[in-house]
GUPA-755941 format. One record per residue: residue in three letters; x, y, z of N, C-alpha, C in turn. Coordinates in steps of 0.1 Angstrom, whole numbers, plus 5000, padded with zeros to 4 digits. Layout:
BEGIN
ALAXYZXYZXYZ;...
This chain:
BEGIN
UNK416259845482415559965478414860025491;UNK414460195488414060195500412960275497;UNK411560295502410460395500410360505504;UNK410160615500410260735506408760825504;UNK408060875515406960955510407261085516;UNK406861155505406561335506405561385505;UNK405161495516403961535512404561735510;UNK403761705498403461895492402461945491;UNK402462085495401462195498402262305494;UNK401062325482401462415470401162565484;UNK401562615468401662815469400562835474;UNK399362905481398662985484397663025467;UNK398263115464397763105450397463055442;UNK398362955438398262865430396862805432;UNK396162745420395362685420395262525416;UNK395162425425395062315423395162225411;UNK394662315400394662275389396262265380;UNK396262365383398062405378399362325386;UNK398662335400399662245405399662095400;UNK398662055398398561895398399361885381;UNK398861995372399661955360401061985361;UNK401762065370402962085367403661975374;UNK402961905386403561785399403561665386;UNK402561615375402561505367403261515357;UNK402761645348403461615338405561665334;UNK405561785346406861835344408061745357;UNK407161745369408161755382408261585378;UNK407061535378407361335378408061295367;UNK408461315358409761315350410761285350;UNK411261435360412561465368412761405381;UNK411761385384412061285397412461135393;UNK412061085382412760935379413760975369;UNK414261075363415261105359416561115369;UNK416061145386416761155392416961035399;UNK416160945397416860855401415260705408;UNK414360745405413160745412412860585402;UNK412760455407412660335405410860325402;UNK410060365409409160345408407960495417;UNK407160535412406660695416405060655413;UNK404560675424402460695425402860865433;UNK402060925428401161055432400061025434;UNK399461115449397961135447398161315449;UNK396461345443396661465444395361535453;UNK395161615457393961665464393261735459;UNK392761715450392061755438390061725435;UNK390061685448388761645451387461765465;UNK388461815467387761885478386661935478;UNK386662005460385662075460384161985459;UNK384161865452383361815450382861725464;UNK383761715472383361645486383161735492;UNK383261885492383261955499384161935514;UNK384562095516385762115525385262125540;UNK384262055543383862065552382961955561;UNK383561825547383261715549384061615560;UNK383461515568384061475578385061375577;UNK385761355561386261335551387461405556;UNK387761485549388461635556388861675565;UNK390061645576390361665590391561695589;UNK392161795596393161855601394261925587;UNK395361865586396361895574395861865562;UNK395161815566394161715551393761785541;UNK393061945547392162015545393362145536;UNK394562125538395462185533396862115521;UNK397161965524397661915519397561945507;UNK398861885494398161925481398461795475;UNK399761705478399861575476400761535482;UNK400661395480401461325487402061185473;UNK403261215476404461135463405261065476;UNK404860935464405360795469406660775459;UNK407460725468408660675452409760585457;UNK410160515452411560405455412860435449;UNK413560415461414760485455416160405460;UNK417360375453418060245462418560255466;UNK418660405471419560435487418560545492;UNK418560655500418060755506419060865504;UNK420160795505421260945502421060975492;UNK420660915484420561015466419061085468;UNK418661125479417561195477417261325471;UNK418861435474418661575472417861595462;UNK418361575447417861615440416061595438;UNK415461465444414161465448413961595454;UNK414361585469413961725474413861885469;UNK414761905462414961975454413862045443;UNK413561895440412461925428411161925434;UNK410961895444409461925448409462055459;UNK410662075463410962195469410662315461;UNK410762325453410462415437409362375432;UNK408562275433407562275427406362375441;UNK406362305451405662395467406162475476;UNK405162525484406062625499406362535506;UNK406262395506406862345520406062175511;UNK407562115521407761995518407461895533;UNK407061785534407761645547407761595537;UNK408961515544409761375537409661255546;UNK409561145545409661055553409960915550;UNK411260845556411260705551410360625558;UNK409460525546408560475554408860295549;UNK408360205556408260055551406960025548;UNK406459965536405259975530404559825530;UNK403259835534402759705533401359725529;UNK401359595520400159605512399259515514;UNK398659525526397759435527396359365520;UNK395759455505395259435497395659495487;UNK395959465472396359465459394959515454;UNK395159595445394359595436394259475422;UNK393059415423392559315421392659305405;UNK392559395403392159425385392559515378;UNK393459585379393959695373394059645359;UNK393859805352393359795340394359845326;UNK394259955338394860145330396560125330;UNK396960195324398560215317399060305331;UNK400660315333401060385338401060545329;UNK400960665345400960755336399460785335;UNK398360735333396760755334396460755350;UNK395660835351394560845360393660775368;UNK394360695378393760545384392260605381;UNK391560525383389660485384389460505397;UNK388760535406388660545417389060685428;UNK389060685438389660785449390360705455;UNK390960795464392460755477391760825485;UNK391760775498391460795512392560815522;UNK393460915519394960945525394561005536;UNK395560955549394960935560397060945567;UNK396761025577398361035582397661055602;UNK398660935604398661045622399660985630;UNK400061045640401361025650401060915661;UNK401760835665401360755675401260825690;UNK399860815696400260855712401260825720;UNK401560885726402160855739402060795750;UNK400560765750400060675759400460535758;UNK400460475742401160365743402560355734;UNK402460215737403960165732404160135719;UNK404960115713405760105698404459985696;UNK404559855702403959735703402759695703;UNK402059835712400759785708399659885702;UNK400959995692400660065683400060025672;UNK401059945667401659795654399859695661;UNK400359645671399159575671397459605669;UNK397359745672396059755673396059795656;UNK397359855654396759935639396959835631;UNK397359735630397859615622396959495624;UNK396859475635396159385637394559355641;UNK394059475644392959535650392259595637;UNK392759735633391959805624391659745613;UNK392959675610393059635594391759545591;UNK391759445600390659305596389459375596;UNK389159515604387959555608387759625596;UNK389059765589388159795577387959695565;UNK388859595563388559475556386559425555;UNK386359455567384559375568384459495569;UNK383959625572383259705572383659815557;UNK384559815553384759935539384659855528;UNK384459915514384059875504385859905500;UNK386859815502388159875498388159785484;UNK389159865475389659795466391059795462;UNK391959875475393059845475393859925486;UNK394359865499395059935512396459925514;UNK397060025507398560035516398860135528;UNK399660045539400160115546401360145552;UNK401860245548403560295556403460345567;UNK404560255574404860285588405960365585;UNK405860465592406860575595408360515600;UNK409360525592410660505602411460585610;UNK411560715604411960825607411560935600;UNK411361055601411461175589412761235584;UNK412461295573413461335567413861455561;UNK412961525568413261685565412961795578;UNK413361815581413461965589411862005591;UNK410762025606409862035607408661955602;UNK408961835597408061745586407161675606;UNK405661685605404761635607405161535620;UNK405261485628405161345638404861255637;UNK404261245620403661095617403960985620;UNK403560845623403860775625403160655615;UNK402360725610401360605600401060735588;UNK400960635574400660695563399960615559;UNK398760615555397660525549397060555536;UNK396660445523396160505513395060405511;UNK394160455512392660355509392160345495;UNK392160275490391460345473390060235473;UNK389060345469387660315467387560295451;UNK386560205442386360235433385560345428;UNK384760375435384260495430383760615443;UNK384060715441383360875450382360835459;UNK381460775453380760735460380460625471;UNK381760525472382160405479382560475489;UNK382860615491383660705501382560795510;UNK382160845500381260945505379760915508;UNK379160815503377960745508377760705520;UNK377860735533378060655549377460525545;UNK376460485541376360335538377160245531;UNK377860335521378160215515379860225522;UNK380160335528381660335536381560245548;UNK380160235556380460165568379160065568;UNK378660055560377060005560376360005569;UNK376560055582375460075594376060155600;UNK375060255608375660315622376160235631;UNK375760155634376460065641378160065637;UNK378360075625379759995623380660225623;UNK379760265619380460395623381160415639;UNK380260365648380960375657381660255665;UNK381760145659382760045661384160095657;UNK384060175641385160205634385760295648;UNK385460405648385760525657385960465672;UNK385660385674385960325693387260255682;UNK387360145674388760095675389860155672;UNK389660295661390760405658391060465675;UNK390360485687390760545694391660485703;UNK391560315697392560255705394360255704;UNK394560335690395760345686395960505684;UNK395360595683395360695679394460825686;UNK394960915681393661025684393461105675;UNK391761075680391061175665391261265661;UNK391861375669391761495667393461545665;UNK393861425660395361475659395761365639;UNK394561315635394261255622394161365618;UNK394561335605394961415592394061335579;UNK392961375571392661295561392161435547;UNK392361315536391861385524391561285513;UNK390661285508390661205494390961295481;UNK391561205477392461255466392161155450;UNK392861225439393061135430394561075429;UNK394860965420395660865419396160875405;UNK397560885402398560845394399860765397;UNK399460635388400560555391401660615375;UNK402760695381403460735375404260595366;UNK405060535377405860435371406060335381;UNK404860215377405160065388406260035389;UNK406259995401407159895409407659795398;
């Protein structure tokens, strides 16, 4: 099997609201109709209440409208995916990624199909050029990970490493990240996200070691696990 993430950004007009019901209840359907093994959505459906101006909110983030995760047991059967979320927004990226879960959610409760509990902390950015494939992987893997581990209130981290893209102008990503908080406020409280200034700017000197800030992409979002793994 293989993982594939897309991110969509609806119409201009459209309103958030309408998209998010047409992306769950009509388009996620037809995407495991088409062939789709296992499908989580998040949607960006939070902005208003974090406000769009929140430090939360950086770059594509601020425009994104979701990002669909799904398994599929080849890549060439994708069209018809594409197709359908191509019709659902003005503009699609696709990307095959390899997914690692370095914390589970502990306790899950809720049915597929409902409304995870909590927010997603979707987070995308390209690797510099400054360094190598090797100690990209290392610092982001080996460095950040243990660090948000002790400093975030997580209650569940996946991350896709970029293999290649798969659509026509899709982003430079090289990391796709989904943080999920139990609650709005595990995100947006700076204490209870980093518990000290201190650890604010530890976070931010180690992200600079793999990345650059001003080329991160973030948004919190809501969560639907369409159909587990």
């Amino acid at each position: 099997m293989e993982k594939l993430v897309y991110l969509v950004w609806k119409r201009d007009a459209e309103r958030i609201e309408s998209f998010r019901e047409a992306l769950i209840e009509r388009c996620a359907p037809r995407l495991l109709g088409h062939g789709a093994l296992a499908l989580t959505v998040n949607v960006s459906d939070l902005l208003d209440q974090v406000g769009r101006k929140s430090p939360l909110v950086i770059g594509e983030g601020r425009t994104l409208s979701a990002s669909v995760s799904l398994w599929l047991d080849s890549l060439d059967s994708r069209a018809p995916i594409e197709a359908e979320l191509g019709a659902l927004g003005q503009r699609v990226a696709g990307y095959l990624v390899t997914e690692s879960v370095p914390l589970h959610c502990p306790d899950r409760t809720w049915a597929d199909g409902e409304r995870s509990p909590g927010v997603t902390l979707w987070t995308a950015f390209p690797k510099p050029d400054r360094i190598s494939d090797e100690e990209f992987y290392a610092r982001w893997h080996g460095s950040h990970t243990p660090l948000s581990f002790e400093i975030h209130p997580l209650w569940e981290y996946v991350r896709n490493a970029v293999a290649r893209p798969l659509t026509t102008g899709a982003p430079p990503y090289r990391a796709i990240v989904e943080e999920r908080f139990r609650t709005l406020d595990d995100l947006t409280d700076p204490m209870r996200f980093f518990g000290s200034a201190e650890n604010v700017q530890r976070v931010l000197a180690d992200i600079a070691t793999f990345s650059e800030l001003e080329q991160m992409n973030t948004a919190p979002m809501s969560e639907w696990i369409i159909k587990s793994c």
